[in-house]
N, C-alpha and C positions, 0 to 999 in steps of 0.2 A: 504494500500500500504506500502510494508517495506520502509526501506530506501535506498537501494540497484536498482541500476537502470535495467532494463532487457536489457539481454544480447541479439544482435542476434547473434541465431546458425548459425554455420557453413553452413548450407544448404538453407539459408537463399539468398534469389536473392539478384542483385545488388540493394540497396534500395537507392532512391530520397528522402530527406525530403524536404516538400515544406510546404514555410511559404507565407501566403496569406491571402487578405481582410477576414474578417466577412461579408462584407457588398460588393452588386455588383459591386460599382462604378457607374459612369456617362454616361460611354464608353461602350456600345455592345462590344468592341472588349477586352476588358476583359474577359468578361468571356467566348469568344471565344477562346481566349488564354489560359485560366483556363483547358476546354473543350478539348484542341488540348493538352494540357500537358498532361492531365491522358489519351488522349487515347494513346499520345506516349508512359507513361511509359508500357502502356499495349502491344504494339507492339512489345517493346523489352522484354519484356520478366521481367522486373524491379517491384522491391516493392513501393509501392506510401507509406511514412509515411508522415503522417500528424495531424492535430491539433482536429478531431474526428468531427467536426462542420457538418451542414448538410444545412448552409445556406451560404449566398454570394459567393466568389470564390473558398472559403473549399470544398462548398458542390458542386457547379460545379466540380470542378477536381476530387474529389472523386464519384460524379456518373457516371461520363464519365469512370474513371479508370476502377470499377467492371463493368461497363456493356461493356467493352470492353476485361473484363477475368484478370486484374490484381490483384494481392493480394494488399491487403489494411491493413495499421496500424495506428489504430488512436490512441492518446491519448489527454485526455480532462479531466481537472480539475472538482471538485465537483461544483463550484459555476458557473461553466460556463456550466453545463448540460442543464439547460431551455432556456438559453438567446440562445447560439449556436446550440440549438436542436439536441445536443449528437446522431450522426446516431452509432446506437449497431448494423448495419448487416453487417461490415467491417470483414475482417481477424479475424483480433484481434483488440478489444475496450477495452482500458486499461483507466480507470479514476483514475485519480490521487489526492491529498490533495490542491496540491496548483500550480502557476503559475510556482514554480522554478521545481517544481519537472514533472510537462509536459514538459517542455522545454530539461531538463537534458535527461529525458528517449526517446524524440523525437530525440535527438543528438546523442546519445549512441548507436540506433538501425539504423543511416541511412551514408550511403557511400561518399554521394555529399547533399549538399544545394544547393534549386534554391529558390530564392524570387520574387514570381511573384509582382504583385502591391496591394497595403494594407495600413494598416495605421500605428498608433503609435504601436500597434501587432506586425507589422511586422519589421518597424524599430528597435523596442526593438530586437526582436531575430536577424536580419539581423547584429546590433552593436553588441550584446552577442560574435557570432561565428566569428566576422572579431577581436574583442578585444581579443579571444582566440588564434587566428590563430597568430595574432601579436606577443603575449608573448610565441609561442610556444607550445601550449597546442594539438594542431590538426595539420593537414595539409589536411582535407579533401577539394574538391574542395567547393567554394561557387560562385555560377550567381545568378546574377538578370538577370531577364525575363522583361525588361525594351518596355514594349509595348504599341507603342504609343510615344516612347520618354517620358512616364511614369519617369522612374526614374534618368533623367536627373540633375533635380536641388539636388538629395544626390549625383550624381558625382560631381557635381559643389561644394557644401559643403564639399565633402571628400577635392578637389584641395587646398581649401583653407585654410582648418585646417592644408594640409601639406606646405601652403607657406607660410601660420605667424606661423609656427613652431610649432605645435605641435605633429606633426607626422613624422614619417620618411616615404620619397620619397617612398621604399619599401613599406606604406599601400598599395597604388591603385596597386600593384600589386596581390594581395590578394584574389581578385573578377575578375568576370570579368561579361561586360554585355554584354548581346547578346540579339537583336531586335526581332527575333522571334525562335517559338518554334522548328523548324526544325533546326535552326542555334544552339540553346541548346543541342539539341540530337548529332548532328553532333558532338560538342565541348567533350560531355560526354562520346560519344564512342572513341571518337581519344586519351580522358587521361587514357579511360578502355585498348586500344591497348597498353600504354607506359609503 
């Protein structure tokens, strides 16, 4: 892999990156959730990028995605080929050297972030793209897909990092959560409209 991150073309659909478990969760309705997102992105017509995995909620939203006709981009580190069982029949399967540089080319090729529910994975990239957004770096949109009241207690964490000061009031404006997948799609076309 150079060090150059891939560009998407021009002709390239609206692309979702979606950051989500390795692992199923507790909840059925995760990866019911997981399952209603890639058939969404499939419906509209949207590119699903994502983390190449083919197990827990990765691999839910990406087999729901293709078998519902969406283009599919995964990208997945070397060391994490066996453990996340690297699915190669996506779009495009691009394996990378290391953690920074999945994350960079996942970012680089997708339009909006949605963080369904996950764990320290997902946290990390979920802080990565809102610490970016802060200093300027993006403006692209980011949702958590907070299902279940899933990711209730990192709003409560954000409120409080911003009331003993160490953020400005502006973070929570940054994100937004939205309860289910229908209410994502709706939020994603209405910023595609402005």
């Amino acid at each position: 892999m150079s060090d150059q991150p891939v560009a998407a073309p021009n002709s390239t659909p609206f692309s979702v990156c979606v950051y989500c478990g390795s692992r199923p969760g507790n909840k059925d309705s995760y990866e019911i959730a997981a399952r209603e997102m890639g058939e969404a992105i499939a419906a509209e017509g949207w590119r699903l990028v994502y983390g190449a995995g083919d197990v827990g909620l990765m691999g839910a939203v990406a087999r729901a995605a293709q078998k519902a006709g969406a283009e599919t981009f995964g990208v997945i580190p070397t060391h994490l080929l066996p453990k996340e069982v690297g699915k190669r029949d996506l779009t495009r399967f691009i394996i990378t050297e290391n953690m920074h540089e999945r994350k960079k080319v996942m970012f680089m090729n997708s339009d909006a972030i949605v963080v369904l529910p996950g764990g320290a994975g997902s946290l990390d990239e979920f802080f990565e793209v809102l610490t970016w957004k802060q200093i300027g770096l993006h403006d692209k949109p980011i949702f958590l897909l907070s299902t279940d009241g899933y990711w209730q207690p990192l709003e409560a964490l954000i409120d409080h990092v911003i009331d003993e000061g160490f953020a400005p009031l502006s973070t929570s404006s940054y994100f937004e959560t939205v309860e289910t997948v229908e209410d994502l799609v709706a939020a994603l076309k209405a910023l595609r409209e402005t």
